[in-house]
N, C-alpha and C positions, 0 to 999 in steps of 0.2 A: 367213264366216257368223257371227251370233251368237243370242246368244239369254237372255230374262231369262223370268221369271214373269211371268204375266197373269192376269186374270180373263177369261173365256170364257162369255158367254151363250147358251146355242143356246135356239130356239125350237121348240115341237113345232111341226110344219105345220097343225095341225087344231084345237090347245086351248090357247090363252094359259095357263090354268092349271100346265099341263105344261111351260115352261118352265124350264130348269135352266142353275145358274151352276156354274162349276169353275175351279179355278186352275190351269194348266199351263204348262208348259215353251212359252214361243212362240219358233221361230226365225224366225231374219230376213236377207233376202238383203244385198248389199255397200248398196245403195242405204236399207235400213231399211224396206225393206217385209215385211210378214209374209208368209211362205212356208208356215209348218208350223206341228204342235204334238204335245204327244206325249200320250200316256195321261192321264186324270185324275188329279191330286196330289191335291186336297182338290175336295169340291162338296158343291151343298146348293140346297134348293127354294128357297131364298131368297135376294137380296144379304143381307142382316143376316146370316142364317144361316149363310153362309159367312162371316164375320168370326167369330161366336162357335165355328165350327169347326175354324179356323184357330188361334185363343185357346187353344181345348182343346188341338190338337197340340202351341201352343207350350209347355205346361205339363209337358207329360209329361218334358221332360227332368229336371225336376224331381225325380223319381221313378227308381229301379232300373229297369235295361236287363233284360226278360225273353228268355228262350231261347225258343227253338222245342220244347225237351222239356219246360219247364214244362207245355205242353197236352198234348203226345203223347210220356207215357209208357210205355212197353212194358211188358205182363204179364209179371213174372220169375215162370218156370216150374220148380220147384224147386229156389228156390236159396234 
């Protein structure tokens, strides 16, 4: 099995508008056919949309790796 990134259009069944694109994880059996795919990695109401969003992710490396306690500080209770 293998597998690379895709883009991914699903269509709402009822409103063209509601159409949504995503990049994920596609796997693929020995033959090259797509089998699978995993969670959304990146999406967006639009194809353009998803390129400029994908832009933004690649920039961030750019910048300081944040923690998880950056956001969620714990109250220090008399210290």
């Amino acid at each position: 099995m293998s597998w690379n990134y895709r883009v991914v259009h699903f269509k709402h069944p009822e409103f063209e508008e509601d159409d949504y694109y995503e990049i994920k994880e596609v796997f693929y059996d020995t033959g090259g056919k797509p089998v699978g795919y995993s969670d959304a990695v990146v999406g967006s109401d639009t194809y353009n949309g998803l390129f400029k969003v994908a832009g933004l992710m690649q920039s961030a490396h750019a910048k300081p790796v944040l923690n998880e306690d950056d956001f969620f500080k714990k109250d220090k209770i008399n210290e």
